[in-house]
C-alpha positions as CSV (number, residue, x, y, z in Angstrom):
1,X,-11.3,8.0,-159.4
2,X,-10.5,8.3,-156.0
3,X,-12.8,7.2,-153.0
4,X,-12.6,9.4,-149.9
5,X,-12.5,7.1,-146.9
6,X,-13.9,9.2,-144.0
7,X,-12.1,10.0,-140.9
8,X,-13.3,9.4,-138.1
9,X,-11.5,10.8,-134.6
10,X,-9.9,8.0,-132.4
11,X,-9.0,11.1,-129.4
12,X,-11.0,13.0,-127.3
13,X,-11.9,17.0,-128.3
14,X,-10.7,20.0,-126.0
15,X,-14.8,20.4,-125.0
16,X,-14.7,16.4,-124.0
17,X,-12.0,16.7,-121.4
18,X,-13.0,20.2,-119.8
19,X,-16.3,18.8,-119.5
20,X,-15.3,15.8,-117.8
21,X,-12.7,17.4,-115.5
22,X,-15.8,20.0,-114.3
23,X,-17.6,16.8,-113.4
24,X,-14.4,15.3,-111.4
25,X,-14.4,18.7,-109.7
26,X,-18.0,19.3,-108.9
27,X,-18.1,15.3,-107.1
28,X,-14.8,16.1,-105.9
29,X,-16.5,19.3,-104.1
30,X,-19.6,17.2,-102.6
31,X,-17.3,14.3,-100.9
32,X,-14.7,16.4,-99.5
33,X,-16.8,17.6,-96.4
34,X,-18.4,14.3,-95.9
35,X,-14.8,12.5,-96.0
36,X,-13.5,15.6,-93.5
37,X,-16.8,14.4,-90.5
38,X,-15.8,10.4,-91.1
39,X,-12.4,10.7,-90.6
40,X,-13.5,12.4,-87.1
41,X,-15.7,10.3,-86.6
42,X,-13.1,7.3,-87.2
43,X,-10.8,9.2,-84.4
44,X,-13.3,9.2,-82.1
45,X,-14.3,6.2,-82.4
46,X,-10.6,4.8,-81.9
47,X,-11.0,7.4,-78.1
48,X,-14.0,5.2,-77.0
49,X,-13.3,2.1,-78.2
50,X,-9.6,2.7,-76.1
51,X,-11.2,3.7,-73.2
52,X,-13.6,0.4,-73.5
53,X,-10.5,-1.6,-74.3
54,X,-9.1,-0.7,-71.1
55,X,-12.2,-1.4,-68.9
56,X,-12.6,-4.8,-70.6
57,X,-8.1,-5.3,-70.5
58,X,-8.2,-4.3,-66.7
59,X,-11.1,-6.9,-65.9
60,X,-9.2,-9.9,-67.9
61,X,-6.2,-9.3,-65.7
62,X,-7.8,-9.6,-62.9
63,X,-9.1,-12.8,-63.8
64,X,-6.2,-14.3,-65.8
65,X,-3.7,-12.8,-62.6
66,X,-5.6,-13.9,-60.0
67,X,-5.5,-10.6,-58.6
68,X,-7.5,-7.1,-58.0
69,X,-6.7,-4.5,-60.8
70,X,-7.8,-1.1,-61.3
71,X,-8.2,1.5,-63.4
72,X,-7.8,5.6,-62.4
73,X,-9.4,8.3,-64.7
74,X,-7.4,11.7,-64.6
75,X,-9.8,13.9,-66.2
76,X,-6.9,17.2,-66.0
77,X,-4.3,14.7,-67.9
78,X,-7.0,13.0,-69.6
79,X,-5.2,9.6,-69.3
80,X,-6.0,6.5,-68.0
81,X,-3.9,4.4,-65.3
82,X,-3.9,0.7,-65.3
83,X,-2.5,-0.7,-61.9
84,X,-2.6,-3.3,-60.0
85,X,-4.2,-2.8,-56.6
86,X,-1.9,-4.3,-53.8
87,X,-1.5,-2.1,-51.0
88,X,-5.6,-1.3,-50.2
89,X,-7.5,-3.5,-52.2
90,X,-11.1,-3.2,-49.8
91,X,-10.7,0.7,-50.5
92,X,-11.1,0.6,-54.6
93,X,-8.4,3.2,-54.9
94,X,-5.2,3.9,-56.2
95,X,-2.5,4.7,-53.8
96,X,1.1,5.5,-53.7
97,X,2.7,2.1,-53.9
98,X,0.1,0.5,-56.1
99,X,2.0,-0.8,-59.3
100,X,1.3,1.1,-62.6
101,X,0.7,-1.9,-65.4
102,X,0.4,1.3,-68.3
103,X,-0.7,4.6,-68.5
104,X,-2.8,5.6,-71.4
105,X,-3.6,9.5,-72.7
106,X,-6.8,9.9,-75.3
107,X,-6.5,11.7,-78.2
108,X,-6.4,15.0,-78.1
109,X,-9.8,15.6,-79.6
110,X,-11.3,14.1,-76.5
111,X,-11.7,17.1,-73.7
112,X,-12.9,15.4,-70.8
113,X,-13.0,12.1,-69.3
114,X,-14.8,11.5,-65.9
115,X,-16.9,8.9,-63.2
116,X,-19.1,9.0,-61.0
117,X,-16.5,6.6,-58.8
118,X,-15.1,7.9,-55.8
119,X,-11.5,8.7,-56.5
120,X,-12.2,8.2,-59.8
121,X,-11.5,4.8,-59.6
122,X,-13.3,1.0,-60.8
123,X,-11.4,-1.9,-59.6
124,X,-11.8,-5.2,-60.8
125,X,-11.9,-8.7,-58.4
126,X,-10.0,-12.0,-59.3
127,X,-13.6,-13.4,-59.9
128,X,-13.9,-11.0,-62.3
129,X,-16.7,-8.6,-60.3
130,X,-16.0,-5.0,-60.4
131,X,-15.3,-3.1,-56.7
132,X,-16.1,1.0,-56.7
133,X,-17.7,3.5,-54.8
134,X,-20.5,5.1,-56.5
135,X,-22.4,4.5,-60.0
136,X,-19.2,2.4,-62.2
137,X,-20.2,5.1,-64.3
138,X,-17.4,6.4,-66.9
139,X,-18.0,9.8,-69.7
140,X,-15.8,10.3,-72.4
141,X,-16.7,13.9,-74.4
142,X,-14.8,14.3,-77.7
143,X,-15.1,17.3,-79.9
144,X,-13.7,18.0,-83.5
145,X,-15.1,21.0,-86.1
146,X,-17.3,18.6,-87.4
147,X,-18.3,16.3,-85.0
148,X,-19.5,15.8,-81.3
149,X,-18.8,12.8,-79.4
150,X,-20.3,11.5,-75.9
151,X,-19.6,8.0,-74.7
152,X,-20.9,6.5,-72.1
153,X,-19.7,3.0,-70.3
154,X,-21.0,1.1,-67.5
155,X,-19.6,-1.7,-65.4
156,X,-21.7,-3.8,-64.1
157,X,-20.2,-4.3,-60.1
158,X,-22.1,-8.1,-59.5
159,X,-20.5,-9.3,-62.6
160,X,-17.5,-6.8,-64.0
161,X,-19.4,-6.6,-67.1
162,X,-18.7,-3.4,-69.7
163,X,-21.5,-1.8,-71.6
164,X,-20.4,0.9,-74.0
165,X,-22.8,3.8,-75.1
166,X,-21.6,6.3,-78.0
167,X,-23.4,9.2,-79.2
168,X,-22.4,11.6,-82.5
169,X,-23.9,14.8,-83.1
């Protein structure tokens, strides 16, 4: 007599694998969105923390120069100028003649850039102190679909110091 071994299925069934690729969909689905806000949250982030970096850049020239550097905040181009302030230094503005070290544009999700400097200038001392006139005050506002983005830095004039505030709504 012959015994009848059993088989038993080493593959997966057609059920098995629709099943499982409705699962990969349906997580699929539920990150997608949340991927979409931290990738803009990721851009904006890169925005402010340029706009910090070049506070905090303009201040260590200064120091490591031995001379008085400032930066200029064009909110129509939003870009930010890094020069070296030679021709007026006691005035805390940039004028023709004043040599440009770089000029720096934010992404394009950022709208607006702006200070509450006169001339929309901060300066920064060889000691490393900041010179302005007004609050040393600098806004950033960013805006994707997804995501709203204030920031917020402050320079400290007795000591050149940067302090950087960033909202998300």
């Amino acid at each position: 007599m012959k015994s009848h071994k059993s088989r038993t299925s080493g593959g997966f069934t057609l059920v098995e694998l629709m099943i499982t690729v409705v699962i990969i969909g349906i997580v699929t689905g539920m990150a997608v969105p949340k991927f979409n806000v931290t990738v803009d949250r990721m851009k904006m982030r890169s925005g402010v923390g340029r706009l910090t970096s070049d506070l905090r850049l303009a201040r260590s020239m200064a120091i490591s120069n031995k001379d008085q550097y400032g930066l200029l905040f064009d909110m129509s181009k939003r870009t930010i100028t890094l020069f070296r302030d030679k021709i007026s230094p006691a005035s805390y503005s940039f004028e023709f003649g004043d040599s440009i070290v770089r000029v720096d544009t934010l992404p394009p999700e950022f709208l607006w850039i702006w200070s509450d400097c006169a001339n929309q200038v901060v300066t920064f001392k060889p000691n490393g102190t900041s010179g302005f006139v007004g609050g040393g005050n600098v806004w950033a506002l960013g805006l994707t679909q997804k995501v709203v983005c204030i920031s917020w830095n402050s320079v400290l004039a007795s000591t050149g110091r940067v302090q950087s505030n960033t909202y998300y709504y």
